[in-house]
C-alpha positions in Angstrom: 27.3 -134.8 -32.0 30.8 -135.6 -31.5 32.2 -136.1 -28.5 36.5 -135.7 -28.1 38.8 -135.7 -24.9 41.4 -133.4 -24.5 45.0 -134.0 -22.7 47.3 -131.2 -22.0 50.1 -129.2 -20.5 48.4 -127.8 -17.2 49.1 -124.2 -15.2 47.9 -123.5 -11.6 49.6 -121.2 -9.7 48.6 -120.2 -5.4 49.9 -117.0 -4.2 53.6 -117.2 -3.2 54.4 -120.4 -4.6 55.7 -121.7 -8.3 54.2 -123.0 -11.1 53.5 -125.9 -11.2 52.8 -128.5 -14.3 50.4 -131.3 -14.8 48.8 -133.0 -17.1 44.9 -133.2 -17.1 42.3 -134.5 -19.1 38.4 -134.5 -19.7 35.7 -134.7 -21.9 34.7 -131.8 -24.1 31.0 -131.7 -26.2 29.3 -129.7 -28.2 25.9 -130.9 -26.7 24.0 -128.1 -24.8 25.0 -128.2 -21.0 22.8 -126.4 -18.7 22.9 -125.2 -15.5 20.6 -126.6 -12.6 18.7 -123.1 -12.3 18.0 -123.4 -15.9 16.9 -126.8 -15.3 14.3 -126.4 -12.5 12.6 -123.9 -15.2 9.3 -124.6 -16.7 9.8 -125.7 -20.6 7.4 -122.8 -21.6 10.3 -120.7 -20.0 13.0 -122.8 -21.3 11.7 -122.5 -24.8 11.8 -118.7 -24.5 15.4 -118.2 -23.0 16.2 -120.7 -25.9 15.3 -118.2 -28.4 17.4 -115.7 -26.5 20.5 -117.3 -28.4 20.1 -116.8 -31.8 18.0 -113.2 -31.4 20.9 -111.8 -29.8 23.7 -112.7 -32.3 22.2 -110.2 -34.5 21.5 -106.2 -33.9 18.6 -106.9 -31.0 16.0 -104.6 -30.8 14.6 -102.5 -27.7 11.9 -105.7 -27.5 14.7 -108.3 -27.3 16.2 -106.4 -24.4 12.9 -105.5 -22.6 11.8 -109.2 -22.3 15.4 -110.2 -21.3 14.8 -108.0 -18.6 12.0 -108.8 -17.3 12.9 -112.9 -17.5 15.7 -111.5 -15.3 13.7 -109.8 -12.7 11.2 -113.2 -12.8 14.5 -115.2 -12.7 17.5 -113.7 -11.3 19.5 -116.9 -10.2 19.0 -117.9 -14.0 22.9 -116.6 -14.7 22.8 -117.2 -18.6 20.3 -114.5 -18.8 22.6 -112.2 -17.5 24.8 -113.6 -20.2 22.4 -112.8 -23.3 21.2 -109.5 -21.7 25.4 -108.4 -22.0 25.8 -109.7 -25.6 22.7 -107.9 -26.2 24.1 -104.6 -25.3 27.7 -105.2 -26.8 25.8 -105.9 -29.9 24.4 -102.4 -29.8 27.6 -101.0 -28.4 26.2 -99.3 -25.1 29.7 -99.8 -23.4 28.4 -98.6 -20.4 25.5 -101.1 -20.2 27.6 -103.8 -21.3 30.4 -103.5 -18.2 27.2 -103.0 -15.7 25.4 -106.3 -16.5 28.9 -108.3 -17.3 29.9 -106.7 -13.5 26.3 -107.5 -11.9 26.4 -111.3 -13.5 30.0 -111.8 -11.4 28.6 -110.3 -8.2 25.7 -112.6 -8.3 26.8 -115.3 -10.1 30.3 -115.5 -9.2 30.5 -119.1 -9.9 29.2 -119.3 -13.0 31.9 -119.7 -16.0 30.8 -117.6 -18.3 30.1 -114.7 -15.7 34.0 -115.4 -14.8 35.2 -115.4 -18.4 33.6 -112.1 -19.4 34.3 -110.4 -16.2 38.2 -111.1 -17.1 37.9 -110.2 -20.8 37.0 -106.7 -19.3 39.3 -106.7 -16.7 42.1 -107.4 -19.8 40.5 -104.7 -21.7 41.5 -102.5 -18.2 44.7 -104.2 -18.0 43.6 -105.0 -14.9 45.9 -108.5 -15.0 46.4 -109.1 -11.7 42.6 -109.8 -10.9 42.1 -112.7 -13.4 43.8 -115.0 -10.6 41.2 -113.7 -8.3 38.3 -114.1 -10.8 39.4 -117.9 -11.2 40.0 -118.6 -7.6 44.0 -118.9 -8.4 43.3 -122.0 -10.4 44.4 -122.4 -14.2 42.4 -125.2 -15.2 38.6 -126.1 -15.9 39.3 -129.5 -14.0 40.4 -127.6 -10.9 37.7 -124.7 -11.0 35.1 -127.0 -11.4 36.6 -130.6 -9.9 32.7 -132.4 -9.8 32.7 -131.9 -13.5 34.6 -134.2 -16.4 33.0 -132.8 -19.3 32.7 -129.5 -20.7 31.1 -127.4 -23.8 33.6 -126.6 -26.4 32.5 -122.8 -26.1 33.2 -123.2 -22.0 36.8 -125.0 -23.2 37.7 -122.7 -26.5 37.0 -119.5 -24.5 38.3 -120.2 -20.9 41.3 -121.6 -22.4 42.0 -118.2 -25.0 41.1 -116.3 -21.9 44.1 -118.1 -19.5 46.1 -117.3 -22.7 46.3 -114.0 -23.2 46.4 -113.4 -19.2 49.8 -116.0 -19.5 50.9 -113.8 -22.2 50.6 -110.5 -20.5 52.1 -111.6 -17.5 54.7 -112.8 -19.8 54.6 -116.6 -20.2 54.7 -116.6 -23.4 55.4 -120.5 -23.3 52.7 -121.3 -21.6 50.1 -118.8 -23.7 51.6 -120.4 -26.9 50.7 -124.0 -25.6 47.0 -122.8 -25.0 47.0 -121.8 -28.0 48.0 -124.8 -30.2 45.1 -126.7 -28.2 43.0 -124.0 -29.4 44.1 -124.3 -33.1 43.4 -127.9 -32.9 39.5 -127.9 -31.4 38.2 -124.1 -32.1 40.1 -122.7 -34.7 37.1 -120.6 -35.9 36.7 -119.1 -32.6 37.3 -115.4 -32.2 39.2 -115.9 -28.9 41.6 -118.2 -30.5 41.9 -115.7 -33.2 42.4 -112.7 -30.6 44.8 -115.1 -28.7 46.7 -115.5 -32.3 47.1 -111.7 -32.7 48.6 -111.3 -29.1 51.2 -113.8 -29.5 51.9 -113.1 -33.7 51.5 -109.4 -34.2 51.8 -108.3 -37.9 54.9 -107.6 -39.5 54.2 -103.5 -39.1 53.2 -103.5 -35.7 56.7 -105.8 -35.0 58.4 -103.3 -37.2 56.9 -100.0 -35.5 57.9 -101.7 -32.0 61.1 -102.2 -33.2 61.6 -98.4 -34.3 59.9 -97.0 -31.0 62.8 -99.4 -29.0 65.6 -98.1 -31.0 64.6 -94.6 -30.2 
């Protein structure tokens, strides 16, 4: 599979200081990368959990999320379970189930990317802004949350990087947010966070136009 590196405008912010800017760079795949509790699993297991992927893209059914379950009660430091078991209820649009897993993955898992990255979609959803900094330990870049790692999956990249965009543009960087999103453009245009990172920072002609009349009023 291919194999690219990315180089790019970098934001990290610390509490009561400025922005600052650098430029960072590393190596992004599209090769599965797993983590080391996934990795100390027996391949019967891994096999299973494997499966996990593709059954919950589609509407799962009450034997999907029963087996996911139980794997998570066998395996609770397995953090991608967590993961599925959240899609799994989005799919089926239990709201409440959804925030409770996506919430218990961060508590126990805090560490864990994706855990992170979901955790802030909801606190967006919220508009909870000001506790994505937390979430991401004040730091605005894969390199810097994770400085033992040069390579990343382009899901890990696309969606971090659409996350950190949409928080810049509600805090109102607008610069910054549009520069995530060019990257994005360029390696994960087909992604639905570079598409929901699109609509923030280019609303539609009537939603410009219906702002525009509720400020003139």
């Amino acid at each position: 599979m291919p194999k690219e590196k990315i180089r790019r405008l970098h934001a990290s912010s610390r509490k009561n200081r400025a922005q600052q800017i650098k430029i960072l760079e590393y190596d992004i795949t599209y090769d599965p990368i797993q983590d080391k509790n996934y990795n100390k699993l027996p391949d019967h297991i891994k096999d299973q959990i494997d499966k996990f992927y593709y059954l919950v893209q589609k509407k799962p059914d009450p034997a999907t999320i029963f087996d996911l379950e139980n794997l998570i009660e066998k395996f609770p430091n397995v953090p991608m379970l967590y993961n599925y078991l959240s899609i799994a209820y989005s799919r089926l649009k239990n709201r409440e189930k959804f925030l409770e897993i996506v919430e218990r993955n961060f508590r126990m898992n805090p560490d864990y990317l994706f855990a992170r990255l979901n955790y802030a979609e909801v606190c967006i959803q919220r508009g909870d802004y000001g506790k994505i900094s937390e979430i991401f330990d004040h730091k605005f870049d894969l390199q810097l949350l994770y400085p033992k790692r040069e390579k990343f999956h382009i899901s890990e990249v696309a969606n971090f990087m659409g996350i950190m965009g949409i928080y810049f543009f509600k805090m109102g960087k607008k610069e910054i947010a549009e520069n995530h999103y060019k990257i994005l453009a360029e390696i994960a245009d087909d992604y639905p966070i570079t598409k929901k990172l699109h609509k923030q920072l280019h609303p539609g002609f009537l939603k410009r136009l219906i702002k525009s009349m509720i400020g003139n009023n």
